[in-house]
Backbone bond lengths (Angstrom), bond angles and torsions (degrees), N, CA, C in turn:
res aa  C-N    CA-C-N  psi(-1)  N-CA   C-N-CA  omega(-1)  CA-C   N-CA-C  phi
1 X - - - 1.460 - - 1.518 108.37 -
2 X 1.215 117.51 119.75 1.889 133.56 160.29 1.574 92.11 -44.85
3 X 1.596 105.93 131.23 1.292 104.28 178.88 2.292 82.47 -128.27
4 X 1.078 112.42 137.63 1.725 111.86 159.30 1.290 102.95 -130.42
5 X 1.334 106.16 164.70 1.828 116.11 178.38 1.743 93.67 -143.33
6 X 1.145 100.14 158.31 1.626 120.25 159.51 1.429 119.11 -135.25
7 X 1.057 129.83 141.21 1.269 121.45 175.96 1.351 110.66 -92.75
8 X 1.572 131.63 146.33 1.293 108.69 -142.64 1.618 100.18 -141.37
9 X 1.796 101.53 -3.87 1.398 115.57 166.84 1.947 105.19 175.58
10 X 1.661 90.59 143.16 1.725 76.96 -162.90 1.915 92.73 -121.56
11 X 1.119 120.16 145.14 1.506 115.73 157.56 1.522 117.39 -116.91
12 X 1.792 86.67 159.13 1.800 90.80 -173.74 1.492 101.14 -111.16
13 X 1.569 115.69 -29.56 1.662 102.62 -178.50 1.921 101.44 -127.52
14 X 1.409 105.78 65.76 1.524 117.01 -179.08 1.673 88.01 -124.21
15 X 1.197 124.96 57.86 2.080 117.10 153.11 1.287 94.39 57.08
16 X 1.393 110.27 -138.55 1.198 101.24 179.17 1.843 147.85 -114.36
17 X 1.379 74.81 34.06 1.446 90.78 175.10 1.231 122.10 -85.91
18 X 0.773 131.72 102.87 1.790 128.52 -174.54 1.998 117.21 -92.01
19 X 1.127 115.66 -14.45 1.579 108.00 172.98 1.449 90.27 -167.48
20 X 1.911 104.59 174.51 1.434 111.61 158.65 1.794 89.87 -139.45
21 X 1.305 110.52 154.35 1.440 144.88 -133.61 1.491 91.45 -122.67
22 X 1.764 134.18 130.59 1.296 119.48 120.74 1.419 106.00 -91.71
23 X 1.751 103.19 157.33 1.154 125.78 169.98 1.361 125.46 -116.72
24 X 1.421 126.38 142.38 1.787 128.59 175.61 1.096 106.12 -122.92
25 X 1.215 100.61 141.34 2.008 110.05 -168.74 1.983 92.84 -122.24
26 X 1.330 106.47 76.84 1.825 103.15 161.57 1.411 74.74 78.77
27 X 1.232 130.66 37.14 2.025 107.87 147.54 1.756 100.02 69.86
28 X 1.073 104.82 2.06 1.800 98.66 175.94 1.349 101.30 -133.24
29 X 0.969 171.84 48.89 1.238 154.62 136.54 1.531 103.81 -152.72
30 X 0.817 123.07 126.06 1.937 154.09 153.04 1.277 126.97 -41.48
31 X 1.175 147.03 96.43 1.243 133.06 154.66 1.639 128.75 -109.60
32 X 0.811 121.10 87.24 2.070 132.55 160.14 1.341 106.99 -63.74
33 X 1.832 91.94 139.87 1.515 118.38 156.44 2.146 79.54 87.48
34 X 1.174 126.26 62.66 1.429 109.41 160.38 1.608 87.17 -114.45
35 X 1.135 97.74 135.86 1.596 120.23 -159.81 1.834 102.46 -105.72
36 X 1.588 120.73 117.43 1.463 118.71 163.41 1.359 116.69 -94.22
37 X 1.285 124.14 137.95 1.417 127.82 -169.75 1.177 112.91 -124.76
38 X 1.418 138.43 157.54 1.343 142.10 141.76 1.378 114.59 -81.13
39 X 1.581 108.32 110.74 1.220 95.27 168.83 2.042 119.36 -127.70
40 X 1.180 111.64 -133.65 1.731 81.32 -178.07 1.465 118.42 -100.42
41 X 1.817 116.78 4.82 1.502 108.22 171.74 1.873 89.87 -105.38
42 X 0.968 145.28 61.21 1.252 136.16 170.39 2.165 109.25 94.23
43 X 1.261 109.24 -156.02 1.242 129.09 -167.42 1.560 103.21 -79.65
44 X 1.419 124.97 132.71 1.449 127.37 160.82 1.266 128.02 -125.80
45 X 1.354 105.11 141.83 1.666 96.32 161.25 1.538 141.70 -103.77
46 X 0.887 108.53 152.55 2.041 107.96 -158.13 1.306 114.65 -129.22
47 X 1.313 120.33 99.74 1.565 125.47 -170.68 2.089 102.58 -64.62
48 X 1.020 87.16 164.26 1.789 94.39 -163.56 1.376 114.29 -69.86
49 X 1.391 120.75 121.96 1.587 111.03 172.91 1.349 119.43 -132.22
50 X 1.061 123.38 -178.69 1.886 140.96 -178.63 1.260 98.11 -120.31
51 X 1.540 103.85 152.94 1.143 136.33 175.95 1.838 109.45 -86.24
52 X 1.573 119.87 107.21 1.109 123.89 -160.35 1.645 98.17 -87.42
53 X 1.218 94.26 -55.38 1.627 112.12 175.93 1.099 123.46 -95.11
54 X 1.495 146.73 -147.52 1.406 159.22 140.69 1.833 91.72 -79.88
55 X 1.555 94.75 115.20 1.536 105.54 153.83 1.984 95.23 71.79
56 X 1.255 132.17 -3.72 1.305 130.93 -179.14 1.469 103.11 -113.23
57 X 1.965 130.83 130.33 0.738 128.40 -169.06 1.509 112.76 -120.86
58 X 1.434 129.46 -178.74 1.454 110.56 176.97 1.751 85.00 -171.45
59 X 1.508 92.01 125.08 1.530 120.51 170.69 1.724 107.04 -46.40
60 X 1.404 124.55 112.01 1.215 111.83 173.91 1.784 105.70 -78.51
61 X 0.863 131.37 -48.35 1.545 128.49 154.66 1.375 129.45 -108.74
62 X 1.375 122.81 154.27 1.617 122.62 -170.53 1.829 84.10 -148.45
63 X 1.787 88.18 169.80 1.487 91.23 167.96 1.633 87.37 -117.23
64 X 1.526 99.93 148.53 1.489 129.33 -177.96 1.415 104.61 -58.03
65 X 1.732 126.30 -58.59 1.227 112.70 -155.18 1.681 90.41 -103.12
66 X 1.690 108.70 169.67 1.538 111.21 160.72 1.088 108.83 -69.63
67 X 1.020 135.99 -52.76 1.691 126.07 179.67 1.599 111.13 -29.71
68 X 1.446 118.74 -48.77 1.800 105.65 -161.34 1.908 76.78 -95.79
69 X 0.835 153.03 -27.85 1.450 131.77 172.48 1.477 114.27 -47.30
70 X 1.490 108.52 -47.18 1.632 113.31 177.86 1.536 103.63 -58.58
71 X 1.146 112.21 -60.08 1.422 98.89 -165.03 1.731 122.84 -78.78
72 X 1.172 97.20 3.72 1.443 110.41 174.51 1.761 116.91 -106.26
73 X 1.251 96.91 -17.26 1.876 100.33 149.80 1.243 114.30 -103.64
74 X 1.219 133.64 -2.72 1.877 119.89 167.05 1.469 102.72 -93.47
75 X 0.951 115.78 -20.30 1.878 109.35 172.60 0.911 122.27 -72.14
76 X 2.001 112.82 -35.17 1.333 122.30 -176.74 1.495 101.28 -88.36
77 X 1.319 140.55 -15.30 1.315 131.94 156.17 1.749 134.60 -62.72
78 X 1.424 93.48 -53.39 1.444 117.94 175.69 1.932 97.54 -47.86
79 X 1.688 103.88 -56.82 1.301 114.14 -155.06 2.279 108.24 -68.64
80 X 1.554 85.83 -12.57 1.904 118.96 -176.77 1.757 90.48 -70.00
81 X 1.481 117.67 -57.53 1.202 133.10 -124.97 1.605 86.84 -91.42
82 X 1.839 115.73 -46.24 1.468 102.18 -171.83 1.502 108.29 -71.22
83 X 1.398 116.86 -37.49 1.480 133.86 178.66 1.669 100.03 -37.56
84 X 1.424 106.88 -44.72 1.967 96.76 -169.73 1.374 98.28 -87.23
85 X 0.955 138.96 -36.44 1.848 140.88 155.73 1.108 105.83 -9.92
86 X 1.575 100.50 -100.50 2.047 123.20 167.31 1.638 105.99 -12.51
87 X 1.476 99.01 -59.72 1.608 96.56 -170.79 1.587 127.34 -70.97
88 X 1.407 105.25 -30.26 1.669 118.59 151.88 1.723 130.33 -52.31
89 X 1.617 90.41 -42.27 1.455 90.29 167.73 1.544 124.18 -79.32
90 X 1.239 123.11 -20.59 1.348 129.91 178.33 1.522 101.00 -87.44
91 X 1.037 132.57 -33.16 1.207 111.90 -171.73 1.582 101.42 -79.71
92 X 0.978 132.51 -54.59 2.062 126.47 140.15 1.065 104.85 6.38
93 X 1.086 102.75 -74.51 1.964 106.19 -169.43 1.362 109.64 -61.11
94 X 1.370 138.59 -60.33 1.426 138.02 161.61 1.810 109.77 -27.47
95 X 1.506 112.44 -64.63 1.509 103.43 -153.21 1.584 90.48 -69.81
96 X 1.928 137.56 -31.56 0.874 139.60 144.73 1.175 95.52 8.22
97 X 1.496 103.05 -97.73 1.379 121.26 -150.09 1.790 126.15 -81.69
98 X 1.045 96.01 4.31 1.727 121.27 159.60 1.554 94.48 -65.74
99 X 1.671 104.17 -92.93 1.155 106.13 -175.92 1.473 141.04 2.19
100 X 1.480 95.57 -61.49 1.396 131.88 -170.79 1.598 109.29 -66.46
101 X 1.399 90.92 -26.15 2.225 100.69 -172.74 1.624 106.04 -89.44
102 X 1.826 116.76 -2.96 1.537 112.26 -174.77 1.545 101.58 -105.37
C-alpha cells in the first residue's frame, strides 16, 4: 500500500504536540487530524479521535495490521522531519536577510 503524508500545521510552543498530519492510503482514501507528539521515548504518531466520554477517547480510524501502522508512522515522521528542515532553512534565509537590511 502507497502510504503519503503532508504536514498540514506544525507548533513550536503547543506542550506536546508538535504537528497534525494528512494522510493518503494508495491515492484513495484520506486521513485528517493524524496528530505528532512529543512524548517521553521520542516522537509519535496518533491516528484521529473523539472524545466518547469526559477525559475517554476513541480512535475514529486505525490501521488493522502493524505493518500499515509502521508505515503510516515512518512517513508521517520522515514527512515531520523534512517539514522542520525546510522550516530551519527558511528561517536562515529570513534572519539572512534581516541582517543584510541593517
Amino acid at each position: 500500500m502507497k502510504v503519503k503524508s503532508k504536514i498540514v500545521a506544525r507548533y513550536k510552543d503547543n506542550g506536546k504536540l508538535k504537528a497534525i498530519a494528512t494522510v493518503c492510503l494508495d491515492g484513495k482514501f484520506l486521513i485528517t487530524g493524524v496528530r505528532v507528539a512529543d512524548c517521553r521515548k521520542g516522537l509519535a504518531v496518533f491516528m484521529p479521535s473523539r472524545e466518547v466520554q469526559e477525559g475517554e477517547y476513541k480512535d475514529i480510524c486505525f490501521p488493522i495490521t502493524a505493518g500499515l501502522y509502521q508505515k503510516i508512522k515512518d512517513n508521517v515522521l520522515e514527512t515531520y522531519h523534512r517539514s522542520e528542515e525546510a522550516a530551519e532553512q527558511e528561517s536562515g534565509v529570513y534572519e539572512e536577510e534581516r541582517q543584510n537590511w541593517k
